[in-house]
N, C-alpha and C positions, 0 to 999 in steps of 0.2 A: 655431310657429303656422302651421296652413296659410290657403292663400289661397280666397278662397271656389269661385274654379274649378278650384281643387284638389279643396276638398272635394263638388264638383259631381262631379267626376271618380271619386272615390275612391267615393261614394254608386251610380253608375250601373253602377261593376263590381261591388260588392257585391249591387246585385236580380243581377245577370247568373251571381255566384256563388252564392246565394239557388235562383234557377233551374235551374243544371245539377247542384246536391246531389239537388232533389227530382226533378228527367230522370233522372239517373242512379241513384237508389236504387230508380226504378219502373220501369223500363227492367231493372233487375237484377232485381227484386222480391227484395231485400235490402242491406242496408247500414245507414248508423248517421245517422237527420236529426239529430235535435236537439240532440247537440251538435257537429254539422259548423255549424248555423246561428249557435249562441250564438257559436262563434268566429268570423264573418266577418269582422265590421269587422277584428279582429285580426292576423289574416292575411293582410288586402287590404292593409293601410296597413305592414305588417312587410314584405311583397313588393315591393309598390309605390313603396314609399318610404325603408326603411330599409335593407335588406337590400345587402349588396353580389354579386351574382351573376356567378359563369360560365355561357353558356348554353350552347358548346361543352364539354361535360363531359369534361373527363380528356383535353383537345384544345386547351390553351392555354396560353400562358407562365404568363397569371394563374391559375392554377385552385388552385394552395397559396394565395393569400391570399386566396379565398373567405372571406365567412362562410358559417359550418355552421350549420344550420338541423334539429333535433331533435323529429320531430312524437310526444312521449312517450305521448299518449292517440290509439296509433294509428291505432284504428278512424271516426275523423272525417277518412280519406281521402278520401272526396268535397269535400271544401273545399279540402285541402291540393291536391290533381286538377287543382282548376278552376282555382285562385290558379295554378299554375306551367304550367297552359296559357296564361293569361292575359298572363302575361311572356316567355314565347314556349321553353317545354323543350320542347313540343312542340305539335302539333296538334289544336284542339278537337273535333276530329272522330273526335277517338279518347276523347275522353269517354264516348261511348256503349258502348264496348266495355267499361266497368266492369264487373268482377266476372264477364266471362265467360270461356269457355273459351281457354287460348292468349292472355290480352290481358297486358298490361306492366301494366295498373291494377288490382291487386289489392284485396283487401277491407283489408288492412293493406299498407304500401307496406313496401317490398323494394328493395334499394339495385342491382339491377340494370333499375331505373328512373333515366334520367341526374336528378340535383340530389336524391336518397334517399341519409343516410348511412348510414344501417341499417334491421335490418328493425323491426319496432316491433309493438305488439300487446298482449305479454304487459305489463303493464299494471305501473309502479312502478319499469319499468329504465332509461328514458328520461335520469332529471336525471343518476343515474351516468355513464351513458354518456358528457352532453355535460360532465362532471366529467371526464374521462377525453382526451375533445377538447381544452377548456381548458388543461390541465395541459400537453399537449404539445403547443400551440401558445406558451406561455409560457417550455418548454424553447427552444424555435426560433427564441424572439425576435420571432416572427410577431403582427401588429396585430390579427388577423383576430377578429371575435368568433364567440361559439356562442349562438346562441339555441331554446330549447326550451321546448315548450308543452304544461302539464299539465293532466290534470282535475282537478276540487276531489275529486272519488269518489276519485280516483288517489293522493291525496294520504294515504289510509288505509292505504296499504300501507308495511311497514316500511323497505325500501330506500329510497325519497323520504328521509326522517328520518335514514339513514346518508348521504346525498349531501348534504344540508341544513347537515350539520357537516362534511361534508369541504371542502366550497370555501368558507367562510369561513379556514378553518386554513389551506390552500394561498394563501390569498389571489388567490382568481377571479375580478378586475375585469372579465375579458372574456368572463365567463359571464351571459347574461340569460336568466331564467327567465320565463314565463308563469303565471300560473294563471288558467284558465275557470272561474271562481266563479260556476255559473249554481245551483249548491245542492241538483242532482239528479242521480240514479244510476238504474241499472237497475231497481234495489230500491224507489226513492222517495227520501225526503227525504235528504239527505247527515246531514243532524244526529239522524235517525233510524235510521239504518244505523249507522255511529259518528260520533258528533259530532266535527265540527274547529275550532267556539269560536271564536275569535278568531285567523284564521290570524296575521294579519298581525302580530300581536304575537306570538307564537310563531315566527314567521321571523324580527322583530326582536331576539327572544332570542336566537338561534340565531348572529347575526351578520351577516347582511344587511341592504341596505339595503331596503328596501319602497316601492313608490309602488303606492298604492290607488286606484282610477280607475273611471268607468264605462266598462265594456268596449262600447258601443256608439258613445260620442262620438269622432268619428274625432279631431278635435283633442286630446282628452285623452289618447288612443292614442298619437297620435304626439310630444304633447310628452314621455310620456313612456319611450318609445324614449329620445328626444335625450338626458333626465335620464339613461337608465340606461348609455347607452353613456361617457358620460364620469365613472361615479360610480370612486370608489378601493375601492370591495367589489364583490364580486357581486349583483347587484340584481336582484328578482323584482318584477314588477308582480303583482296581483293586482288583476283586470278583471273585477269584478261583472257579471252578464251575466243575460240569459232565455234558457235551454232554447226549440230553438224559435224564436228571435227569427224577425218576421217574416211568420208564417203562427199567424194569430188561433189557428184552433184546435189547434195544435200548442204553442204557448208555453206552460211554464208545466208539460207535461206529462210524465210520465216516463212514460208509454206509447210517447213518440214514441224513447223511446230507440235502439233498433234496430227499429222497424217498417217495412215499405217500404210504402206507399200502395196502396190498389185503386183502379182508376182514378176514382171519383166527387170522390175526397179528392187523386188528383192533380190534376185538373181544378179542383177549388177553391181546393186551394193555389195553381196555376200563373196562376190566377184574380185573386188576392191582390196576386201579384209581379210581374203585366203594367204 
């Protein structure tokens, strides 16, 4: 449980993450809001609190017992951006340089960015990959865990479903998975594209363990990290969430999928988040 000026703490990075998704997608005039927003809280308190970090990358005794961090729904790079400026990978100042020419901040990140294990994008290869993490941090006897963040759209693609059964069979206690169940895709509704039903019982078929949660409440976020970092299976939270969180008329909307703002609608959002 956090303390309340935790959670004071953990709320005032979030507008300040909230804020540099929408500067930086309008400043590019492209990138991907709503669901860099839906995953804030997630990401804030995963960074912030859970996470164990090298900030000297590939420049320190500790940097093999890192935890790996997996952003599987890569195109919600503006959130992942702000969150690892925030903890100090680098400088906020190079925020603004998203998505341009010559910048380290790509529209999907790229692991010749220091704290990116890979590059990410193509959308369903993420959970494999940090299966693949796992596996050979459990050869090495290494503590270290992998956590990776998927989308609920993401979740329709067939590789999810072959990684789904492989780290229960391997037995991948120090795999923890995300999903952003905010219930919208590029398309529209996720249950109108293909339905995904009841994930969480279809993960718990599957052999995982499951904690269901409101992906905005930063306490329920974090207790259940704690839950999943000491569970004996692999454990996926699934963090109900809004598209959008945050900015009135963005929630809610699968227009905001990949739109970047004109300025009337940045100014209103940024309006919102003051």
């Amino acid at each position: 449980m956090l303390t309340e000026n935790e959670i004071n703490e953990l709320k005032s990075y979030c507008k300040e993450n909230r804020r540099n998704i929408i500067e930086m997608v309008y400043l590019a005039q492209s990138g991907h809001i709503g669901g860099s927003l839906s995953s804030c809280e997630i990401l804030t308190v995963l960074y912030h609190k859970i996470m164990n970090h090298v900030l000297k990358w590939q420049d320190s005794k500790d940097f093999d017992s890192r935890d790996r961090f997996v952003l599987s729904k890569g195109h919600v790079s503006p959130l992942l951006y702000s969150v690892m400026a925030q903890v100090g990978y680098f400088d906020k100042k190079e925020l603004k340089t998203f998505r341009k020419l010559g910048t380290r901040l790509q529209g999907h990140p790229a692991p010749f960015m220091p704290g990116v294990e890979i590059a990410t994008g193509s959308l369903g290869q993420g959970l494999s990959f940090a299966c693949g993490i796992a596996m050979s941090l459990k050869l090495d006897n290494n503590p270290a865990k992998v956590y990776v963040l998927l989308g609920d759209g993401e979740m329709q693609e067939g590789n999810i479903w072959e990684a789904l059964m492989q780290a229960p069979h391997r037995k991948l206690n120090n795999l923890i998975a995300i999903v952003d169940r905010n219930r919208l895709q590029i398309d529209g509704n996720t249950e109108d594209v293909m339905a995904l039903g009841d994930i969480s019982q279809k993960l718990k078929a599957f052999g995982w363990e499951v904690i269901e949660i409101d992906g905005h409440d930063l306490n329920a976020i974090y207790d259940a990290f704690i839950a999943a970092k000491s569970s004996n299976l692999p454990c996926v939270i699934v963090a109900n969430t809004i598209k959008g969180k945050g900015v009135s008329f963005m929630e809610n909307n699968a227009g905001w999928h990949g739109t970047a703002p004109k300025e009337p609608d940045y100014l209103k959002a940024m309006s919102e988040l003051s």
